[in-house]
N, C-alpha and C positions, 0 to 999 in steps of 0.2 A: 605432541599437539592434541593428541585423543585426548590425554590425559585433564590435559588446560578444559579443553570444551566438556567433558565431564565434569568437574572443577566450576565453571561458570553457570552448565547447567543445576545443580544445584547449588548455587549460591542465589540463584533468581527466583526460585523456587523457594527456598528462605525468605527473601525478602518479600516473596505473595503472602507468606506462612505467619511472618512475625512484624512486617512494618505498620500495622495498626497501634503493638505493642509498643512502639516507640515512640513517646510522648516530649519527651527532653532530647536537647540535641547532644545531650552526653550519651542517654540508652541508643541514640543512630548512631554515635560515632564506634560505640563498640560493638551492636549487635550486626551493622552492614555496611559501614566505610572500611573499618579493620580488616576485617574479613578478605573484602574484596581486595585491599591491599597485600594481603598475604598471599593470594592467588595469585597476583602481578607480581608476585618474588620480592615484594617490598615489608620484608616482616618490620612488625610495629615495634618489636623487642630488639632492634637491630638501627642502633643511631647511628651509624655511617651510613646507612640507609632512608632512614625516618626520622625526623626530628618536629615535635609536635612545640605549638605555640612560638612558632619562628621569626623573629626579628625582621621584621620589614617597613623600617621606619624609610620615611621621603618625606627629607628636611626641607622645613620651613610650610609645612603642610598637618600633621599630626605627631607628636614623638609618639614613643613606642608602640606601634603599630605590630603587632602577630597575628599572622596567618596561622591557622588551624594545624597543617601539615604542611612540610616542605620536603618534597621525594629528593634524594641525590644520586648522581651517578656520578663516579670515580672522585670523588668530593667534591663537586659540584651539585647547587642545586638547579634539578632541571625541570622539577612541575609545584607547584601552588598549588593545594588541596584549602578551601574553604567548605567548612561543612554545617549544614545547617539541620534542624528538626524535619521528621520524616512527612510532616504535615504543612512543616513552610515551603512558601511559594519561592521560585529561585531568584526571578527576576527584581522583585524589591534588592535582592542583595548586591550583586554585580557589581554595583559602584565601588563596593567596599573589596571585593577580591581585585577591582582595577587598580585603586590605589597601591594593593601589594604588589599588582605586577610592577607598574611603572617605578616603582622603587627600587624594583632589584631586576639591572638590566639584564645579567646572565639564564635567569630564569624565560624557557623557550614556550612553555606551555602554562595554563592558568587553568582549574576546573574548578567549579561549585557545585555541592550534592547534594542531597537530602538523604540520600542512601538508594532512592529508588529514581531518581532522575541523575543525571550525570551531565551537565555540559563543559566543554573544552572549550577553549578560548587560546588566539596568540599576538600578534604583531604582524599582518599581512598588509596591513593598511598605511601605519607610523611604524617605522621602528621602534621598540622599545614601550611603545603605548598600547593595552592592549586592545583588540576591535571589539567594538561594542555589539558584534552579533557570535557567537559560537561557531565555529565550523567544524562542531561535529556535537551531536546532540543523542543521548541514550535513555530509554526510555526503559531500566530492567524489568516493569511488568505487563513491558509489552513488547518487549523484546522480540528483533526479528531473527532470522536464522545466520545472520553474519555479523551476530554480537561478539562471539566469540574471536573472530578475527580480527573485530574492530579493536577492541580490545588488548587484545593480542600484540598490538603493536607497541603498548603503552609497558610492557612488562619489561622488569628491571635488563634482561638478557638485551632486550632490540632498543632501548630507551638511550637516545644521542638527539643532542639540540637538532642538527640541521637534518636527523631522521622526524623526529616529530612536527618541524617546520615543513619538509616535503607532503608529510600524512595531510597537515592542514590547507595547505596550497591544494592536493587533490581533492578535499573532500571539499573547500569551495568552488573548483572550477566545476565538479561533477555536479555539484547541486546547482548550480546557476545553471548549468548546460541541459540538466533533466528540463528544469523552470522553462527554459527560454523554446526547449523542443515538445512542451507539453503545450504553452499557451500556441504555438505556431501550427499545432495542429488543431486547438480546437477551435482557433480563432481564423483560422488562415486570411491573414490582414494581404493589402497587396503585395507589402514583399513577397511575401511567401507563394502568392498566387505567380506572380513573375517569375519568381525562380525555378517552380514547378513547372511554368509553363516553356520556357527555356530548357528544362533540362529533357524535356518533352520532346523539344524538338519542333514546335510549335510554330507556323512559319508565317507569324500574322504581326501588326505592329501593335508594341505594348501597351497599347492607350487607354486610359481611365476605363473608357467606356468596355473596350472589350475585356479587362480586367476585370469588371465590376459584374458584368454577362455571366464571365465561367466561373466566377467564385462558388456558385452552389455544388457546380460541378465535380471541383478540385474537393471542396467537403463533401461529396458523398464518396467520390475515389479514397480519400485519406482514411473515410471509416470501413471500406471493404476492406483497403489494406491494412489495414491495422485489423480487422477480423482475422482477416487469411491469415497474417502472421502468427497469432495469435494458435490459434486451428492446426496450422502447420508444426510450430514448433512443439506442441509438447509430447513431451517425448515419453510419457506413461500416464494412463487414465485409467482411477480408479475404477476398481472391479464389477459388472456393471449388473443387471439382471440378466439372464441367458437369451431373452428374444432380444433383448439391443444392442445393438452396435456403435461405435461411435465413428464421425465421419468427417471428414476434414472437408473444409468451405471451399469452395472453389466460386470465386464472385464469378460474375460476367459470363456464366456456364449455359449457354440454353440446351444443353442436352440434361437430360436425367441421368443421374449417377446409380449405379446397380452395383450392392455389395456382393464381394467379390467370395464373401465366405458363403452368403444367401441371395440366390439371386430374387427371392419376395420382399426384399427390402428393397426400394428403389427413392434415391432422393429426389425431390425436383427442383427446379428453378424458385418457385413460390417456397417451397420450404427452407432453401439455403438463402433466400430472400428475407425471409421472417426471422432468420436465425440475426443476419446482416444488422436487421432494424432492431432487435432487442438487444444488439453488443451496443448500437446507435444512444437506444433510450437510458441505457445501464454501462455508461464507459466507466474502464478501469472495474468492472468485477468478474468474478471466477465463473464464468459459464461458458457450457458445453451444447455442443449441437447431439444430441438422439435420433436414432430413427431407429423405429421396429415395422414389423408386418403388418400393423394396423394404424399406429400412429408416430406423427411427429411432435418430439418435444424439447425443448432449451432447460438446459438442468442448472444448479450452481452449487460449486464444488466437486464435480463430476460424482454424485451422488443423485442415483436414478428415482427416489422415494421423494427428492428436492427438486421437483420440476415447475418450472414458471408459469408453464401453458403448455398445452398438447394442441395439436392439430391432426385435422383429418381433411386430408386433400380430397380422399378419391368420393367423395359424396356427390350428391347432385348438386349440394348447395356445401362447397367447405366452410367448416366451422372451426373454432376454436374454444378452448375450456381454461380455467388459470387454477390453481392450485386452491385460491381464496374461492369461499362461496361468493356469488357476487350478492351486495344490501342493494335496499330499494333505492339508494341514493348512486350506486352506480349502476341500476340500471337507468334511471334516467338520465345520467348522462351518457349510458349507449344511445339510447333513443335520441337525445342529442346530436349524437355525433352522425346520425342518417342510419345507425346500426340497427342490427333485430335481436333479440333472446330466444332462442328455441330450447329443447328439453334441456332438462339438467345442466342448466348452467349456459349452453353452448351457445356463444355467438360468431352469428354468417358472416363473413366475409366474403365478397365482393373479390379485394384483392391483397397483397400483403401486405400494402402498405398503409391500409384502416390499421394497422398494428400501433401508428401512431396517432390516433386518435384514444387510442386507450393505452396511453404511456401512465398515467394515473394509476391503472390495476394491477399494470406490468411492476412500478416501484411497490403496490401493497403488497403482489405474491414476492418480491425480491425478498421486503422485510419478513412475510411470514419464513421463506424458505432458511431465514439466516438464524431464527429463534431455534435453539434447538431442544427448549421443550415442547414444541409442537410435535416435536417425532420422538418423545420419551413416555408421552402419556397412549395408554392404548384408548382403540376407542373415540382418535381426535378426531375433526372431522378432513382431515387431509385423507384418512383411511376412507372413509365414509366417500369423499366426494371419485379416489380412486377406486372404491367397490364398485360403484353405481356407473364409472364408465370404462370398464373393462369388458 
C-alpha cells in the first residue's frame, strides 16, 4: 500500500506539472488517464484488461456508440471510462457516458475525466440507469489526504461489481449524512432544538413557544461544543515559539486555567470566550487558541507568526490588536460599533463579546493569515505590526 500511495503521490503531482500541456483530449488520455490506469493495475497494453473505443450501442436510440475505455475484471466489464480534454467542463458530458451505462447492464460503475477531475457514477437510484449525481467525486489537484484509498478501491486487485456498488451506497449515505449533520447544527430548526432538548433531559412541555425561546441557547451550546471538540481532539500541534503554549477550551469554565508547565501563563474566562466567538465568526477553519506571559491570541494553522488577533487581559482597559493594520474605513466602523482605537492599532474592549461587532476584520486577518506570501517577503508589515507590539 506504501507503494500505491507513493505511486498516486506522484502521479498528481504530474498532473499540477503537465495538465495545462494538454490541449487535445488524445494528449489527456495518454499523458494522465493512462497513467493513472496503470497504477490501478489496469495496464493499457493489456486487453483482457483495457479495451479502448468499446461497443456500447442501446438499440433503437444510437447505433454504434463507444465509450472511450472499458476496464474488465475476470472478462467482464466492470467500469466505463469516458474521457474528455484537460480543459473541458465534465458536466456538459454526463449525458453521453449515461447512455453507455444504460446499455450495458453488467457494467457496476461509470466515470468521466478530464484527467484532473475524476467523477464515478452508478445505479443506486434505477437499476441499470445510471444516477444523475456522482457518488464519489476527485479532484487530483486538490486532492485530499484519503485520495489514495479512495482510490484504492477501484484497483484491478479489490475491483467486483457488488464491491464497487457497496463503495458507492457508502459514499452516498456518508455525504448526505455530513449534509444533513452540518445544516442541523448551523441551522438548529426545531427538530433539532427538540431533540436536544429531550436528550437534555429537559423537563418542560415542547411547545413552539418554549422552542423558539431556547433556540439561541442550543446555538451557542452547539458552537462551544463543537470548539471543545475541536481543542480537545487534536492530537499534535505544530511547533510553536518557546514563550507559547497551547491550551485546550474548556467552555462554561469560570475559573482561570494556569499552565501547568508555567505557572505565568494563566487563561481566563474572557480569553477562552474570545477564542469561542472567533471558532463562531470563522466555522469550519484551522485555528488554535495561544496564550503566553503577555498575551492572548487565535492562530490558523497552528502556526504562531499567523495570528488573527492578540489580546491583553491584564490592562486597565483590555484591548485587542488583528494581524491587519486597521484603514480608515474600519476604523469607522469601530467607532460605529460604540468601540475606541487606542495606540497602535489597539482596540478596548468592554467585553468578549464586542469580538462580534468586528467579525468584518476577524475574516480580513483570516484572509491575510491564509496568503502566504505575506510571511515570504521580509520587511511585511505583519513583522512591523509584531515589532511594535512586543
Amino acid at each position: 500500500m506504501d507503494e500505491f500511495k507513493r505511486r498516486i503521490k506522484h502521479h498528481i503531482e504530474h498532473v499540477k506539472n503537465v495538465g495545462n500541456h494538454c490541449t487535445t483530449e488524445e494528449t489527456t488520455k495518454q499523458a494522465l488517464i493512462l497513467p493513472l490506469l496503470d497504477i490501478l493495475g489496469f495496464s493499457p497494453y493489456d486487453p483482457t484488461k483495457v479495451k479502448a473505443e468499446y461497443g456500447a450501442d442501446f438499440p433503437g436510440v444510437k447505433a454504434s456508440e463507444r465509450v472511450d475505455y472499458a476496464l474488465f475484471s475476470n472478462g467482464i466489464p466492470v467500469l466505463f471510462i469516458e474521457a474528455k480534454a484537460y480543459s473541458e467542463h465534465l458536466t456538459n458530458h454526463c449525458p453521453q457516458l449515461s447512455r453507455y451505462y444504460n446499455a450495458t447492464p453488467e457494467v457496476a460503475v461509470a466515470a468521466i475525466t478530464n484527467g484532473r477531475e475524476w467523477r464515478f457514477f452508478t445505479d443506486l437510484d434505477n437499476r441499470n440507469i445510471m444516477d444523475p449525481e456522482p457518488f464519489l467525486l476527485i479532484d487530483l489537484e486538490v486532492a485530499t489526504d484519503d485520495v489514495a484509498e479512495q482510490l484504492g478501491r477501484f484497483h484491478y486487485d479489490r475491483l467486483e461489481p457488488s464491491t464497487l456498488r457497496a463503495l458507492a451506497e457508502e459514499n452516498v449515505y456518508l455525504t448526505a449524512f455530513k449534509d444533513a449533520i452540518t445544516t442541523s447544527l448551523k441551522d438548529c430548526d426545531t427538530d433539532f432544538v427538540r431533540y436536544i432538548a429531550g436528550r437534555a433531559g429537559i423537563k418542560r412541555s415542547m411547545t413552539s413557544k418554549f422552542l423558539d425561546s431556547i433556540q439561541p441557547i442550543v446555538k451557542q451550546a452547539v458552537a462551544q461544543s463543537v470548539s471543545a471538540m475541536v481543542a480537545t481532539s487534536l492530537s499534535s500541534v505544530p511547533e510553536a515559539v518557546p514563550t507559547a503554549a497551547p491550551i485546550e477550551i474548556v467552555p462554561d469554565e469560570d475559573a482561570d486555567i494556569v499552565d501547568s508547565e508555567n505557572e505565568k501563563i494563566v487563561t481566563t474566562p474572557d480569553e477562552r470566550r474570545l477564542f469561542n466567538i472567533c471558532v463562531d465568526i470563522l466555522p469550519d477553519e484551522d485555528l488554535q487558541a495561544r496564550d503566553t506571559e503577555s498575551y492572548f491570541s487565535v492562530v490558523h494553522g497552528g502556526k504562531s507568526n499567523r495570528w488573527i488577533f492578540r489580546f491583553w487581559g491584564d490592562k486597565k482597559h483590555p484591548a485587542m490588536q488583528f494581524i491587519v493594520p486597521l484603514t480608515g474605513a474600519d476604523k469607522i466602523e469601530i467607532a460605529r460599533a460604540g468601540l475606541q482605537v487606542g495606540t497602535n492599532d489597539h482596540i478596548l474592549l468592554d467585553k468578549p463579546e464586542d469580538l462580534y461587532r468586528l467579525a468584518g476584520i476577524v475574516r480580513d486577518s483570516l484572509i491575510y493569515c491564509k496568503n502566504d506570501d505575506n510571511f515570504r517577503r521580509k520587511g511585511r508589515e505583519a513583522a512591523a505590526v509584531e515589532s511594535t507590539s512586543t
